[in-house]
C-alpha positions in Angstrom: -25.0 -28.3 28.2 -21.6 -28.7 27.9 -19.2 -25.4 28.1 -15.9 -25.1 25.6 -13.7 -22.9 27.0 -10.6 -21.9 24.8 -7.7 -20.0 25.6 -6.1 -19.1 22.4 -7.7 -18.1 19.0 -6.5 -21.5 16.9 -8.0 -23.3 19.6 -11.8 -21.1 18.9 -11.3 -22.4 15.3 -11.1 -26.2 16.6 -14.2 -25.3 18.5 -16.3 -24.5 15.8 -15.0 -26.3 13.2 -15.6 -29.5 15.7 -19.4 -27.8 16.2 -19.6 -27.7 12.5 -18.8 -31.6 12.2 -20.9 -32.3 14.6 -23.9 -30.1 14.0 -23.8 -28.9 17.0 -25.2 -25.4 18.0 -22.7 -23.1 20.0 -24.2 -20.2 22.5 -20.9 -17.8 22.0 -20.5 -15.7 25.6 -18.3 -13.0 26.3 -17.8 -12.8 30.0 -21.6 -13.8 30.6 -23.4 -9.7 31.4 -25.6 -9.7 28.4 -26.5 -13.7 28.3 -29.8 -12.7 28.2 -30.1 -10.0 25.9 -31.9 -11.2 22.6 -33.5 -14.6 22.2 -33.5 -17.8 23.8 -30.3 -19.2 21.7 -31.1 -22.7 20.0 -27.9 -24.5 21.2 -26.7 -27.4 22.7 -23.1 -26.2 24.0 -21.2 -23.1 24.7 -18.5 -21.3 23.6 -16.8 -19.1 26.5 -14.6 -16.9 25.2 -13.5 -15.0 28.6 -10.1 -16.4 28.6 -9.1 -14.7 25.6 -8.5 -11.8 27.9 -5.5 -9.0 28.1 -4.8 -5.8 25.9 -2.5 -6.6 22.8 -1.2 -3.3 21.9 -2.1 0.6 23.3 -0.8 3.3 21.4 -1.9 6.3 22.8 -0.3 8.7 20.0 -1.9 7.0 17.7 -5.4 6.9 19.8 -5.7 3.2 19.0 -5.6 0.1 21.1 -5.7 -3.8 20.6 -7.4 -6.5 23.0 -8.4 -10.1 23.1 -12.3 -9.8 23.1 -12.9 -11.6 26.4 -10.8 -8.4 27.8 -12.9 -6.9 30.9 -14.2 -3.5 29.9 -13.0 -2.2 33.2 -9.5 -3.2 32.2 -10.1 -1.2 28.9 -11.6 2.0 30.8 -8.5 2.0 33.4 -6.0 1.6 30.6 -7.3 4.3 28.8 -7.8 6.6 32.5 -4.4 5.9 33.2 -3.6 8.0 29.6 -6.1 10.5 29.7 -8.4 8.9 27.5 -11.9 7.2 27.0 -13.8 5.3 24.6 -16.2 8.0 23.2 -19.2 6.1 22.4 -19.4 5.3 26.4 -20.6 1.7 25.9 -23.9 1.0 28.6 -22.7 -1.8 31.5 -26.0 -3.5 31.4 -25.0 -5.9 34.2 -27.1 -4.9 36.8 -30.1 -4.0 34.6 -29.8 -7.5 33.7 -29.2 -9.1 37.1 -25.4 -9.3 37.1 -23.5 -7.2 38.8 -21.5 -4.1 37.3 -18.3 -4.1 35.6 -18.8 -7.8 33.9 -18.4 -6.5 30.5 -15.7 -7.2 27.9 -15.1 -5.2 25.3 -16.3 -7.9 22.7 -19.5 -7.7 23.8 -20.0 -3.8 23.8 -19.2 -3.7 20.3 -21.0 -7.2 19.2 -24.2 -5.4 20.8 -23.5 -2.4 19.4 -23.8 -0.3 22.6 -23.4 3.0 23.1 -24.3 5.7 26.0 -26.0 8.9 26.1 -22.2 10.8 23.9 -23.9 8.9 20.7 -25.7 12.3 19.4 -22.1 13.6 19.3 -19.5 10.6 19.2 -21.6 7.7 17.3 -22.3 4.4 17.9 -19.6 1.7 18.6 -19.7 0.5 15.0 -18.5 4.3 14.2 -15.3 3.4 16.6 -14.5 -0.4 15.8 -11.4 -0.3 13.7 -10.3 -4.2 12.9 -11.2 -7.6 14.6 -10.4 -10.7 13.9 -13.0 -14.1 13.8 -13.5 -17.1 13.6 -17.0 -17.3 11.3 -19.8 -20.6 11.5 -17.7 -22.4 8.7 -15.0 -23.1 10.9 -12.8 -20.3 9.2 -10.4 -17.4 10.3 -11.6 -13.7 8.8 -9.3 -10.1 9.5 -11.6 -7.0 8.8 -9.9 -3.4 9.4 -6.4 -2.4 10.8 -5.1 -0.6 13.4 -5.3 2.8 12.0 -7.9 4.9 11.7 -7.5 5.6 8.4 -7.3 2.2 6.5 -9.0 0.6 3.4 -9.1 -3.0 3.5 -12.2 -3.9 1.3 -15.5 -4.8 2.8 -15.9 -2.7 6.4 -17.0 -6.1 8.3 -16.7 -4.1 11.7 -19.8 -2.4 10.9 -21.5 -6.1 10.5 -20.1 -7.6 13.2 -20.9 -4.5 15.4 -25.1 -5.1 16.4 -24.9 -9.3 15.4 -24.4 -10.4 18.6 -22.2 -13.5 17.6 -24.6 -15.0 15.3 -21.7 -14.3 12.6 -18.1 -14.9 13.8 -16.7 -15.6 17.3 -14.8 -12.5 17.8 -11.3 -13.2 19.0 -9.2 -9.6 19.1 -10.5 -6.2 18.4 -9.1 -3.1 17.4 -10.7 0.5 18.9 -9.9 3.8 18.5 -9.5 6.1 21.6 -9.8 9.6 21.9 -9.0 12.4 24.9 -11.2 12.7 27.8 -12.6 16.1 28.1 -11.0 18.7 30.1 -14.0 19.3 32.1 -17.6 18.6 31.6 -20.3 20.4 33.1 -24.0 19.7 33.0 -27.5 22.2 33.0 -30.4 21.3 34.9 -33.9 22.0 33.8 -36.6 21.6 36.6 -40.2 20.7 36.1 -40.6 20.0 32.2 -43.3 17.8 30.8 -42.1 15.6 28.7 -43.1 17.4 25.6 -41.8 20.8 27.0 -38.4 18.6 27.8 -38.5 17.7 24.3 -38.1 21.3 23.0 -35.6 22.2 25.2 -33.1 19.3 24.7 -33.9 20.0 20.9 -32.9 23.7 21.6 -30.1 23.0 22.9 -28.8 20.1 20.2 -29.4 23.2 17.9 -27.5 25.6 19.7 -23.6 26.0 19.1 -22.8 25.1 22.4 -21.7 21.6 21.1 -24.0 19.4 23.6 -22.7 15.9 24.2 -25.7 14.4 26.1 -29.1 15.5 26.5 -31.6 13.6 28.6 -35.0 13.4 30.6 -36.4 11.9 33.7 -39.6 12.4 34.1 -41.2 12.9 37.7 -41.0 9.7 39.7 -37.6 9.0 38.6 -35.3 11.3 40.0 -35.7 10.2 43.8 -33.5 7.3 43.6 -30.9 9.3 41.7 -27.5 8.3 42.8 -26.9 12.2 42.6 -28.7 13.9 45.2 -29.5 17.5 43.8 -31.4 15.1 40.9 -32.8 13.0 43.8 -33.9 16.4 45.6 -35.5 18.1 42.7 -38.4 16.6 43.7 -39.8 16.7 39.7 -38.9 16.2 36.4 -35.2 16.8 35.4 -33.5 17.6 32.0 -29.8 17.5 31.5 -28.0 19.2 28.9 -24.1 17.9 29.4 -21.1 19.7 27.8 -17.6 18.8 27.8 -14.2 20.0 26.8 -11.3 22.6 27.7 -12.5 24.6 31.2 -13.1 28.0 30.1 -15.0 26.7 27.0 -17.3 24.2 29.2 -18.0 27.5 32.0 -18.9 29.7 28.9 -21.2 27.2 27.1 -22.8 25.9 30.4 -23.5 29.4 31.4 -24.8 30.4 27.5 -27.0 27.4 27.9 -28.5 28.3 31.1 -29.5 31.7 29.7 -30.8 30.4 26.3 -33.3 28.0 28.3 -33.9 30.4 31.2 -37.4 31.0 29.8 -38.2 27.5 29.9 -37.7 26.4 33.4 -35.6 26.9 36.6 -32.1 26.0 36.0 -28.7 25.0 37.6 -25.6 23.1 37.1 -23.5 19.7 38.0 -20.1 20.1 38.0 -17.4 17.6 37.1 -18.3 14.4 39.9 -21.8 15.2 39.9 -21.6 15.4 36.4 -20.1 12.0 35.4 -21.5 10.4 38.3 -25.2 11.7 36.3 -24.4 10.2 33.4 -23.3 7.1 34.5 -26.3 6.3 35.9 -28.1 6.7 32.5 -25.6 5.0 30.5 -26.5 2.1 32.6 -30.2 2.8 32.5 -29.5 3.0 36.6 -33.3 4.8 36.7 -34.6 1.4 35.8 -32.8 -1.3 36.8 -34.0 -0.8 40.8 -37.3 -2.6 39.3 -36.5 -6.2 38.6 -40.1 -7.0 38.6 -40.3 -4.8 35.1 -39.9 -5.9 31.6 -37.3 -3.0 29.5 -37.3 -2.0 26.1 -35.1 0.6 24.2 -36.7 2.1 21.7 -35.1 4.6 18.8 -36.9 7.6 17.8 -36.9 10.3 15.8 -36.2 12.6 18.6 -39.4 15.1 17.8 -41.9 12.2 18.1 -40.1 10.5 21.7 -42.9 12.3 23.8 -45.5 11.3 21.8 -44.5 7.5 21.6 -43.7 7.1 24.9 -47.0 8.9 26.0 -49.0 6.3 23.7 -47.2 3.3 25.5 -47.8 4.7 28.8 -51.6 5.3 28.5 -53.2 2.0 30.3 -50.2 0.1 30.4 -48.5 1.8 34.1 -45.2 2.5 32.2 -41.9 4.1 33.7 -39.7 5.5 31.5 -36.7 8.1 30.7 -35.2 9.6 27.5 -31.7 9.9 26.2 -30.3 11.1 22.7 -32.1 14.3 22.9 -35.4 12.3 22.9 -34.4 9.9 20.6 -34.5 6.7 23.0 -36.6 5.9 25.2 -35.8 3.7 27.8 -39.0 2.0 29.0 -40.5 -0.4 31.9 -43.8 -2.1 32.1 -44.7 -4.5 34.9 -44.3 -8.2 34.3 -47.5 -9.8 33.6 -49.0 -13.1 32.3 -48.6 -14.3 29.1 -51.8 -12.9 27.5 -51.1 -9.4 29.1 -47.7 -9.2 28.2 -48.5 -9.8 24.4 -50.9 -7.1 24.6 -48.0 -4.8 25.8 -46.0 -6.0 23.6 -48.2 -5.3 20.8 -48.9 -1.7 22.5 -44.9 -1.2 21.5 -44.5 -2.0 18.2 -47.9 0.1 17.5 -46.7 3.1 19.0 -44.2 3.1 16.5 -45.8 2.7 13.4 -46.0 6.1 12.6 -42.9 7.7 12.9 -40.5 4.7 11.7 -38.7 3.5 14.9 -37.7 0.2 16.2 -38.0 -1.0 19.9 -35.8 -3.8 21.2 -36.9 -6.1 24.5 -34.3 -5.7 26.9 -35.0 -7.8 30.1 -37.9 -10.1 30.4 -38.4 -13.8 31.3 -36.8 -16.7 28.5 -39.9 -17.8 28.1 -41.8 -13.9 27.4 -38.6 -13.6 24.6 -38.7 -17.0 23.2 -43.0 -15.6 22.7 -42.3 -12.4 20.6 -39.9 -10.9 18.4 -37.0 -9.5 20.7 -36.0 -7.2 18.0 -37.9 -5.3 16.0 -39.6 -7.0 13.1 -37.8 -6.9 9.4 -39.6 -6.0 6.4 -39.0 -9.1 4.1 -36.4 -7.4 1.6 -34.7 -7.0 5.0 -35.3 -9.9 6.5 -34.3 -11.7 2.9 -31.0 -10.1 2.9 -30.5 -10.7 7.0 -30.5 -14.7 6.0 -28.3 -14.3 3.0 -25.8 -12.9 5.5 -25.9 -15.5 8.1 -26.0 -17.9 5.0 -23.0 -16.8 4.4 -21.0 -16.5 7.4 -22.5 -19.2 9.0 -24.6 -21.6 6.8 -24.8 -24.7 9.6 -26.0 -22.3 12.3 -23.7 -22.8 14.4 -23.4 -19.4 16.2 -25.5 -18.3 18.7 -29.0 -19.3 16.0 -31.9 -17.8 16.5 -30.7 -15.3 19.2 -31.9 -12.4 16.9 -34.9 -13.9 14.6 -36.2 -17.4 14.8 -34.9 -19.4 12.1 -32.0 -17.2 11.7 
């Protein structure tokens, strides 16, 4: 398979429109971290866009700024450190949960993926942040959605469909973001000892308090002792972690309101700042699961009340590991690789668990051939999966861009 690599955005167009003419099927890559996510792409050359690197324009008064979308996301992050300021929806590094090492991202991947760390109960997902890109789409043909302001009106919001279509609609070329203030401070409760349904109460508790959480997540017993953070790695159970964030005295008030408010649930202390971010770092990246190459990962969405429950239905018989973010809502989940047969009957075991309360489940990490097998994704409805085709139709009616990576055929 033969690799185009441009190095400006007219010479992206030639690329596709040359793919276009000769039918050819482009894989489109970032800077390479999430080749695997999704499934095996039907394609016979790719499209490496990691030379369209470098911010374009960073206006921090305005909280917006511009890069190529092959720009590193560690070059992003130290741009906006440098200003006292972050990208809110904390976009996952999935690098190393994937087998690549950290800090590969770029920030046109984070937002074609559509990811988005534990601040997403409070801050949204990346789509709620993505203010303008430009493309290149399947027909070979230059598309602007968005601005540079927040405020803007510019038609149809494409940066909430390009955001979660991991390339199979335009090749990405610059993108537009909007930055906001790091906290002050941040400062996070620990819980010791929950079960997970007990865990589940109190991270609800606490979303419902007016303490203004900004994370709230579970590790069940087993997967604090290779915490990165050793007062986790000590506790010797379960851990829950309420984070909250902002000006000092507000974050030591709330923090300390918190630990009374859940005092009658379990034993409780506190991270401070390093220990803090250093916490939540590691579950951004799903760092609890990623020691375990051998496993196959899903992240599954949840209505947060029912996230015990699912998980607890996967886990029975199948020797699952798993951890929840989003206040319950996600579930991030390992099984052990297996043959074929076995795996499907895991799979299955998934999308089951789910039928109930109306969530969807995405495989993560497994083998080509275990995602070319099942759906990767989580299976459309056909008034969904109808409309899913009339989009790519659309935008790219020769599939041309990365086909099939999210549904086969599509």
């Amino acid at each position: 398979m033969a690799t185009l690599k441009p190095e400006t955005p007219e010479q992206v167009v030639e690329a596709v429109t040359w793919a276009v003419a000769e039918e050819t099927p482009l894989e489109v890559i970032g800077r390479g971290s999430k080749r695997t996510l999704g499934r095996p792409a039907q394609v016979g050359n790719g499209l490496d866009l990691s030379s369209l690197s470098g911010i374009t324009l960073y206006e921090p008064e305005e909280l917006v700024i511009s890069a190529r979308a092959g720009t590193p996301m560690a070059e992003i992050e130290a741009a906006l450190t440098a200003k006292n300021q972050m990208l809110a929806f904390e976009p996952s590094d999935l690098g190393p949960l994937l087998g690549g090492a950290p800090g590969m991202g770029s920030i046109g991947g984070a937002l074609a993926c559509n990811l988005a760390g534990p601040r997403r109960i409070k801050a949204g997902a990346a789509r709620d942040h993505f203010l303008g890109a430009h493309s290149v789409s399947g027909r070979g043909e230059v598309f602007k959605t968005g601005g540079r302001v927040v405020k803007n009106v510019t038609g149809y919001d494409l940066c909430k469909l390009l955001a979660g279509s991991y390339g199979t609609l335009g090749a990405m070329t610059d993108v537009t973001v909007k930055a906001l203030p790091a906290p002050e401070k941040t400062r996070t409760v620990l819980l010791f000892g929950l079960d997970d349904a007990a865990a589940s109460r109190a991270m609800t508790r606490a979303m419902q308090s007016a303490h203004e959480v900004s994370g709230a997540a579970h590790l069940p017993a087993g997967l604090t002792t290779g915490s990165a953070v050793s007062y986790v790695a000590k506790a010797g159970g379960a851990v829950t972690a309420i984070r909250v964030e902002g000006p000092g005295p507000s974050v030591e008030h709330r923090a300390a309101a918190l630990r009374r408010e859940l005092a009658d649930l379990a034993e409780t202390e506190e991270l401070h700042s390093m220990n803090s971010a250093k916490l939540w770092a590691e579950l951004r990246d799903v760092g609890p699961l990623a020691a375990e190459p051998a496993h196959l990962v899903w992240k599954i969405s949840v209505p947060p009340a029912s996230g015990a429950g699912v998980a607890a239905r996967i886990a029975h018989g199948h020797d699952a590991r798993y951890f929840f973010d989003w206040g319950g809502g996600l579930i991030w989940l390992a099984l052990p690789a297996s043959d074929a047969p076995a795996f499907e009957g895991r799979h299955a075991a998934v999308r089951a668990a789910l039928k109930d309360c109306g969530g969807h489940a995405t495989l993560i990490r497994a083998p080509e051939d275990l995602r070319a097998q099942v759906p990767v994704f989580q299976p459309q409805d056909p008034g969904n999966a109808a409309l899913t085709k009339r989009v790519k139709d659309s935008f790219d009616p020769r599939r041309v861009l990365n086909p099939g990576r999210m549904y086969a055929g599509v």
